[in-house]
C-alpha positions in Angstrom: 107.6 183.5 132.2 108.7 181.6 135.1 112.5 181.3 136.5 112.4 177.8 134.7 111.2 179.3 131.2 113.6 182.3 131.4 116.4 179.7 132.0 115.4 177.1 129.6 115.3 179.9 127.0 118.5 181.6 126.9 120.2 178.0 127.8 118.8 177.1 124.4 119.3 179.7 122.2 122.8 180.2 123.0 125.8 179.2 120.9 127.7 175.9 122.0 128.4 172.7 120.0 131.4 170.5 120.8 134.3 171.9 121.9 133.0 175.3 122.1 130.7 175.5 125.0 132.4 178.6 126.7 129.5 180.4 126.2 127.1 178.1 127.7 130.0 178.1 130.9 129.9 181.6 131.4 126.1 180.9 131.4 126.1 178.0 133.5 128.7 179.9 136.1 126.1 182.7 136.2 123.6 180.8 137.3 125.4 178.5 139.5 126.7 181.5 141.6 125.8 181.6 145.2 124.7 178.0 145.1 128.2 176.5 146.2 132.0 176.5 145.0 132.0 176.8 141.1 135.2 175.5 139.3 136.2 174.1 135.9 138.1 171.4 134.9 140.7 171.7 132.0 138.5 170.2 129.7 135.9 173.4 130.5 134.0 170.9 132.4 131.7 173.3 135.0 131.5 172.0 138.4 129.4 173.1 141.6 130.3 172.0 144.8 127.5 172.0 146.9 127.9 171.0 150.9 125.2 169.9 152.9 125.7 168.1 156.5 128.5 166.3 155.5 131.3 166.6 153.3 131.0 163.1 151.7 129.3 161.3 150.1 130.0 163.1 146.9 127.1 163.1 144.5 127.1 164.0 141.0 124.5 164.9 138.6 125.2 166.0 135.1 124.2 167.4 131.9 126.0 168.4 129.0 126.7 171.5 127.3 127.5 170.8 123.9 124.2 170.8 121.1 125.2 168.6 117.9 126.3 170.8 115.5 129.0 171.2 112.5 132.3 173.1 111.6 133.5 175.0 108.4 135.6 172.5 106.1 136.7 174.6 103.6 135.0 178.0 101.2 134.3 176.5 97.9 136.0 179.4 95.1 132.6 180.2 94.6 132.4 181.3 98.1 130.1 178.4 99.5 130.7 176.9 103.1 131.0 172.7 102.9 131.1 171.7 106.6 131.6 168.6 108.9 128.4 167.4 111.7 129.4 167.5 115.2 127.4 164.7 116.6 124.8 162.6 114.8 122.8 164.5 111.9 120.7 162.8 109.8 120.7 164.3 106.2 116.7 164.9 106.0 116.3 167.2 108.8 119.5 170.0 107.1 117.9 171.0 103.7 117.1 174.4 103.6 117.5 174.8 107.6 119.0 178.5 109.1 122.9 178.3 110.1 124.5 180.4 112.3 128.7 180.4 111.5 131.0 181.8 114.4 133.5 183.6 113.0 136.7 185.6 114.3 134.8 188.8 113.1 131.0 187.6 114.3 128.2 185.8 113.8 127.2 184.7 110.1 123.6 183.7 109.2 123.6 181.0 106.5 121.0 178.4 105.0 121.5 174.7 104.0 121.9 174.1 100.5 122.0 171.6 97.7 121.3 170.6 94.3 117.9 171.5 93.1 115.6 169.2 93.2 114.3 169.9 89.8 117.5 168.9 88.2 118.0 165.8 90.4 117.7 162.4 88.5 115.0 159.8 89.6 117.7 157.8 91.7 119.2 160.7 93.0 115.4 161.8 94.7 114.9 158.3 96.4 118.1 158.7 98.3 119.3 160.6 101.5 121.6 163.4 100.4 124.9 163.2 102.0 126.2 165.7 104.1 129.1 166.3 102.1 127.1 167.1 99.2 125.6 169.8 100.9 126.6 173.2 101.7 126.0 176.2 103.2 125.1 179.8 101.6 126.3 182.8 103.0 125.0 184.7 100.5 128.2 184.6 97.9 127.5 186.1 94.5 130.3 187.2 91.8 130.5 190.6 93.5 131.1 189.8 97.0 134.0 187.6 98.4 133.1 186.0 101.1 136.4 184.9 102.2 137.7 188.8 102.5 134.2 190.1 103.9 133.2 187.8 106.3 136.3 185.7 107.4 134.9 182.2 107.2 137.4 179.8 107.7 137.9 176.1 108.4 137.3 175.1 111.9 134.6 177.8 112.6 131.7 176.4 114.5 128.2 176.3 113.4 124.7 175.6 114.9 121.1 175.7 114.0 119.6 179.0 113.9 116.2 179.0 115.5 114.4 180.5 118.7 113.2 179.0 122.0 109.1 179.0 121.2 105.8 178.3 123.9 104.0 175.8 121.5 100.1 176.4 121.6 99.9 173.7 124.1 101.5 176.1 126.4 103.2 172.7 128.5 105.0 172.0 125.3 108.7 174.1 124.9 109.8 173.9 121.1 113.7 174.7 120.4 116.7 173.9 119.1 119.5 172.6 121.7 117.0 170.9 124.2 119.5 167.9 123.9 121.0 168.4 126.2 120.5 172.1 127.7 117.6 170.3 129.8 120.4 168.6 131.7 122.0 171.8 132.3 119.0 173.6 133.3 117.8 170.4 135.7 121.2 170.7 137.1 120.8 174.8 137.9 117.1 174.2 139.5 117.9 171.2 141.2 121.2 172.9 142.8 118.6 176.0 143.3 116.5 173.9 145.7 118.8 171.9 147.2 120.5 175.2 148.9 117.1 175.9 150.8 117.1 171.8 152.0 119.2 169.9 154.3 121.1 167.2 152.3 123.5 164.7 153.8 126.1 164.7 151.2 128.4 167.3 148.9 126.4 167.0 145.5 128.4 168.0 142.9 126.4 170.1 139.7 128.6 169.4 136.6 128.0 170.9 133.1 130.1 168.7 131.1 131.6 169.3 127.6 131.9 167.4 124.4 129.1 164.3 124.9 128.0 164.4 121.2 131.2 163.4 120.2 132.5 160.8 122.6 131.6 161.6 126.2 134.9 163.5 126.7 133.9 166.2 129.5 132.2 163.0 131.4 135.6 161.5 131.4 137.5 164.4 132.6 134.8 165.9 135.0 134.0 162.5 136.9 138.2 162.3 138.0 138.0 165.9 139.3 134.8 164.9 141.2 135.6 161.3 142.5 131.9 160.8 143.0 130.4 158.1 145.1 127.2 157.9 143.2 126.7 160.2 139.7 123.6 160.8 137.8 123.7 162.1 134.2 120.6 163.9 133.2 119.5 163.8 129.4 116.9 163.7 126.7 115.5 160.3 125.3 113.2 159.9 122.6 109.6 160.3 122.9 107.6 157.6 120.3 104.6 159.5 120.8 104.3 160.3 117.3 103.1 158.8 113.9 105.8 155.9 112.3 107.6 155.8 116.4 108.4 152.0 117.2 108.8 151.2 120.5 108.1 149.1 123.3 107.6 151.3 126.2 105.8 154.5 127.8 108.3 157.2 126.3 105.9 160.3 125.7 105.9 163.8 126.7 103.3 164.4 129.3 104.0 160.8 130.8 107.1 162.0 133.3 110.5 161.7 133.4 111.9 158.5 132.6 114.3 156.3 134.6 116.6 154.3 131.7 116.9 150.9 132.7 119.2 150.0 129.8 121.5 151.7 127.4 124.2 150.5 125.2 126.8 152.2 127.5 126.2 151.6 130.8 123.2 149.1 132.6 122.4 151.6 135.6 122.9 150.4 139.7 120.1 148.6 140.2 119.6 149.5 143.5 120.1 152.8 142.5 117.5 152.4 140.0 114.8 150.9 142.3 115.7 153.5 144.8 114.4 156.4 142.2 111.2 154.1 141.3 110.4 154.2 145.2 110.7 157.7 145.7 108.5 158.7 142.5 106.1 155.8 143.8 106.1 157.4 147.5 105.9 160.9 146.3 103.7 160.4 143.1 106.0 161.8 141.0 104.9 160.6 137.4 107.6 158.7 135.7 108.0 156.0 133.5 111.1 152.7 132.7 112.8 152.6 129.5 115.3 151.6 127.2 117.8 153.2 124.8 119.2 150.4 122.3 121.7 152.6 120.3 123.4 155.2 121.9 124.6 156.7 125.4 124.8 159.3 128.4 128.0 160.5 129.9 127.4 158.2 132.1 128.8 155.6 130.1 132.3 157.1 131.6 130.9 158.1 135.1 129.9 154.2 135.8 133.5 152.9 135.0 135.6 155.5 136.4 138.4 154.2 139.1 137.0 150.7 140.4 133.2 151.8 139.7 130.5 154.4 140.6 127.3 153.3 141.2 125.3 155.4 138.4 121.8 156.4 136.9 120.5 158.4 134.2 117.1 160.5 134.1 115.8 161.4 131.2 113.0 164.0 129.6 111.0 162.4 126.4 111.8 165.1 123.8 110.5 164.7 119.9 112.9 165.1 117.1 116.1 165.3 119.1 119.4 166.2 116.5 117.3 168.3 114.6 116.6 172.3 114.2 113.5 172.0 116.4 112.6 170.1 119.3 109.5 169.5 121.6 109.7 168.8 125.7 107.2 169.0 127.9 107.3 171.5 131.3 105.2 168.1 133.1 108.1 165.5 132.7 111.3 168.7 133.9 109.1 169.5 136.7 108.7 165.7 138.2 112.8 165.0 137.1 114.1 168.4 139.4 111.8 166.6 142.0 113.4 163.3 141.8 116.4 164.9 141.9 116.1 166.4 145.0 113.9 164.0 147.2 116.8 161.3 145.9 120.1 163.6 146.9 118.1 163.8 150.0 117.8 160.2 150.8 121.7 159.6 149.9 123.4 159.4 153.2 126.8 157.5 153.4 124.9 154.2 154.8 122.7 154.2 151.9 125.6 154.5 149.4 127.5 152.3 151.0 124.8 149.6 150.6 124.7 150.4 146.3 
C-alpha cells in the first residue's frame, strides 16, 4: 500500500455528507500540513496556500468534501428511521444497503428497508420505490426503544456503510465516497509534489463543502481565494459497462478526462487546449468529454467577480451515487500529473493571455 492507496482509503471511508464534512477537514488539514498556509473559510471550506516564485497568479484547484448521503426525518413509533437523500440517490441502488447514522451518542449501523417484496402487488414491482417509502432499521423490536437507547433524532446524518476494497484487477479501487474524495486526494498529491517543484504562482489546494447539494463551499471558497485561474477536480461517468450510452471515450483505464462541456460552466478554451498540449507533450493518457446533466463547483468558480478562467478534470468512475464505486489507479496517476506539469506552465503572461 502506497502513500496514494493509504490516502484514498481513509479519505473514503470516512464520515462526511453535506454540511458535515468536519471530519473529512480535520483529515484534509492533516494532510495538507507542511505543504503551505492551511485556513478555512466560514463555510468549512479547507484552503492551502501554496507559494512558489511569485505570489500571484493565484491558482486554484478543488475537490469536494461532501459524499451524497441522507439525514434522519423523523423515528416512526415503531422505532424505524424515514430519512431525506443528500444529493442525487436513485431509489434502486438503497434496498437492503448498510447505513451508518451519526448520532449525539455514536455511530448507528442500520440497513435499508421496505415493504416485502412478496406482499407487493404486480404494479407496485414494475415501479422504482420512492425514497420516502423507505426506511431504515436500526434494529427496533417491541422491547427496545430506540429513541431512549440510541438517541436518533431528526437532522442526524447518515452515509453508506462499506469499506475501501483492492478489486482483483489490483488497478481497480472499489468504495463508497470516491465522488468526490478523489478530488480531495488529487488535491493532497498534487500539493505534495508541487512543494518539491518550482512553480511560478501561489496555487491555492481547496477542499470545498456542500457540492451535492448546490455548489455552496465553491461559492464561498472561490471569494476567499480570488483566483486568477481555478480548476475543480471530480468524478465523471465511465460508460464502459453493459446498457452505458454514450458518445465518447469515458472508461477507466483510458486517462483522466478533460470536460469540454457541462451544463454549468463551458470551460476556457484556451485553458482547455493548454491541458490537451501538455498531456499530448508529456503522453499523459487522457481523453475529451461531455457531461449533459449535472455540474462541478466550478459552475460558481467560472462566474465569480467579472470571471475566472476555469477547467475541470475528471477520473471515469462506475456507479457514482451509489454504495460502491470503481476508479482506476491509471486515470489518478495521469490527472496528479496534469496537474502539476499545468500549475507549472501558469505564469502571469500565460494567464493573462486566457
Amino acid at each position: 500500500m502506497d502513500a496514494t492507496h493509504s490516502l484514498l482509503k481513509e479519505l473514503t471511508e470516512a464520515f462526511g455528507p453535506p454540511g458535515h464534512e468536519s471530519e473529512i477537514a480535520g483529515l484534509m488539514k492533516k494532510h495538507l500540513r507542511g505543504l503551505g498556509n492551511v485556513t478555512q473559510d466560514r463555510l468549512g471550506s479547507v484552503i492551502c496556500r501554496q507559494n512558489g516564485k511569485a505570489d500571484e497568479p493565484r491558482i486554484m484547484m478543488a475537490g469536494h468534501m461532501d459524499e451524497v448521503g441522507f439525514m434522519v426525518k423523523g423515528v416512526t413509533k415503531e422505532g424505524f428511521i424515514k430519512f431525506l437523500p443528500m444529493g442525487g440517490w436513485w431509489g434502486h441502488v438503497l434496498l437492503a444497503h448498510k447505513v451508518r447514522i451519526r448520532t449525539a451518542k455514536g455511530d448507528v449501523i442500520g440497513v435499508v428497508g421496505s415493504k416485502p417484496p412478496h406482499e407487493l402487488q404486480e404494479e407496485e414491482r414494475r415501479k422504482v420505490m420512492d425514497i420516502k417509502d423507505m426506511f431504515i432499521d436500526v434494529g427496533a423490536t417491541s422491547y427496545f426503544d430506540v429513541k431512549k437507547r440510541l438517541g436518533i433524532r431528526p437532522g442526524d446524518p447518515i452515509i453508506p456503510d462499506a469499506p475501501f476494497s483492492v478489486m482483483g484487477n489490483e488497478r481497480l479501487y472499489l468504495a463508497k465516497a470516491l465522488d468526490n474524495r478523489v478530488g480531495c486526494a488529487l488535491v493532497v498529491d498534487a500539493m505534495r509534489r508541487l512543494s518539491k517543484t518550482p512553480h511560478p504562482n501561489a496555487v491555492f489546494g481547496v477542499a470545498t463543502t456542500m457540492e451535492e447539494v448546490g455548489l455552496r463551499g465553491a461559492q464561498t471558497s472561490v471569494a476567499a481565494v480570488k483566483p486568477h485561474v481555478a480548476i475543480a477536480l471530480d468524478v465523471g461517468i465511465a460508460h464502459d459497462t453493459p446498457g452505458t450510452q454514450a458518445d465518447g471515450e469515458e472508461k477507466l483505464g483510458g486517462g483522466e478526462w478533460i470536460l469540454v462541456y457541462d451544463a454549468s460552466m463551458i470551460p476556457n478554451v484556451k485553458l482547455r487546449n493548454l491541458a490537451i498540449d501538455i498531456c499530448e507533450k508529456q503522453k499523459i493518457p487522457y481523453h475529451l468529454g461531455t457531461v449533459e446533466r449535472g455540474g462541478t463547483d466550478a459552475g460558481r468558480f467560472h462566474i465569480y467577480d467579472t470571471g475566472v478562467p476555469s477547467l475541470v478534470i475528471f477520473i471515469p468512475t462506475r456507479y457514482i451515487h451509489s454504495h460502491s464505486t470503481i476508479m482506476d489507479r491509471k486515470d489518478y496517476d495521469a490527472a496528479v500529473k496534469l496537474l502539476v506539469e499545468l500549475s507549472k506552465r501558469l505564469d502571469k503572461k500565460t494567464v493573462e493571455a486566457l
